[in-house]
N, C-alpha and C positions, 0 to 999 in steps of 0.2 A: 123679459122686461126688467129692468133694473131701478128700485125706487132708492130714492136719493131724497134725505134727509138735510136741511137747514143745521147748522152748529147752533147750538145752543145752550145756555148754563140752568140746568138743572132746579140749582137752589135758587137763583133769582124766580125762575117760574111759580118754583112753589111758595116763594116768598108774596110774590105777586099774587098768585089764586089765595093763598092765608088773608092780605091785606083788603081780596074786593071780598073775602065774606065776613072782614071782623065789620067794614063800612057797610053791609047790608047789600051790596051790589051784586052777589050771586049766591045759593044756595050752598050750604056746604053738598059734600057725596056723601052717601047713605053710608053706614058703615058696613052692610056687605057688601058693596060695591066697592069700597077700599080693600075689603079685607080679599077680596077675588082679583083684584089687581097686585096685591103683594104675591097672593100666591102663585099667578102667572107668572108675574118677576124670580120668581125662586126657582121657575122651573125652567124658565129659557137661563137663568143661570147654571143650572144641573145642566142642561142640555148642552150648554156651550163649556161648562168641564168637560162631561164627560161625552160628546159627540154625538149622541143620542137625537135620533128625533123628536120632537113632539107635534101635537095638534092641537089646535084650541078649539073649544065646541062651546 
């Protein structure tokens, strides 16, 4: 099964999520919940240098 992803611009989004929580419209994310999302991002970028699998738990 092959999942298929929408295009999308990245900075507009997060532009967007910054502007509904400076307006009080959504909570910001907790900062270990950012900080657990960078570091997933750093490892699916390891992974995709260097070919390596990974697993998220």
């Amino acid at each position: 099964m092959k999942t298929v992803f929408e295009p999308m611009n990245y900075y507009v989004n997060q532009l967007e999520a910054f502007c509904s929580i400076i307006r009080g419209e959504t909570e910001p994310i907790p900062f270990r919940e950012a900080a657990e999302r960078v570091r997933l991002l750093a490892a699916i970028h390891e992974a995709a240098r260097s070919g390596e699998t990974i697993y998220a738990v």
